[in-house]
N, C-alpha and C positions, 0 to 999 in steps of 0.2 A: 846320322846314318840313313835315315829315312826319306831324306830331303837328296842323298844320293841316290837310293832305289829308285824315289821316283823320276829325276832324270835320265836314268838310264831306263825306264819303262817307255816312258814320254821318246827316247831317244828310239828305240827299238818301232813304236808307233809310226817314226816318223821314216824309217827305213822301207818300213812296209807300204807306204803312201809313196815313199818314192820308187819302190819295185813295182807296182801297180801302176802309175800314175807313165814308166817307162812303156808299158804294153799299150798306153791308149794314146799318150801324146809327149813327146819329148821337147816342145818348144820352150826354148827356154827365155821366150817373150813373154809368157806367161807368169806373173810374179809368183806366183803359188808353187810352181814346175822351177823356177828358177831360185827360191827358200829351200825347196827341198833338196834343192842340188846343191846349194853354197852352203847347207845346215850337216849334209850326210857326206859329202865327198870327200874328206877330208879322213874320214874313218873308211871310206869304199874305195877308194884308190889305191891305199898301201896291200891292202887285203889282195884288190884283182890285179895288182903287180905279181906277187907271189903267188896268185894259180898261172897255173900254165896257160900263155895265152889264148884266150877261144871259151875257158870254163869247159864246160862238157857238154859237149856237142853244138859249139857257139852258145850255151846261154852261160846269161852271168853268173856264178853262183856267189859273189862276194857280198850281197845281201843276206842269206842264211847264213855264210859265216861269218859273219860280224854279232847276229842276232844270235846265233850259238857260244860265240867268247862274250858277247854280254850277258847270256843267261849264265856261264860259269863265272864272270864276274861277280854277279848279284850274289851265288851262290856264297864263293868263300868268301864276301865280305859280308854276309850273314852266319857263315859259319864264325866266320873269327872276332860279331860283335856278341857271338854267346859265348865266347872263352871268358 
């Protein structure tokens, strides 16, 4: 269970680097820019399908909510390893 928390800590880390890292340079020549995209996309896409397209007011918001369904993930799979 622990060895999942922190994946998904680690994976949340990595979301945040690549929302950051979208405001200063998005080339994806860049190997670091291009990990973070082939690492996180796969969970940010399904997400920013389902907002309406644009986010709110063009920005993305499928970073926070992905970081939001992993913090209730961690959640009840710490609720349900104290049952």
């Amino acid at each position: 269970m622990q060895l999942v928390i922190l994946f998904l800590n680690i994976y949340v880390w990595l979301i945040i680097a690549r929302a950051l890292t979208s405001w200063v340079s998005n080339d994806l020549r860049n190997p670091i820019i291009r990990f973070l995209h082939v690492v996180t996309e796969p969970v940010l896409k399904p997400l920013r399908q389902l907002i309406s397209p644009g986010g709110i007011g063009n920005i993305d918001i499928s970073p926070i909510l992905a970081i939001v369904l992993i913090q209730v993930a961690k959640y009840l799979l710490l609720r349900l390893s104290w049952m």
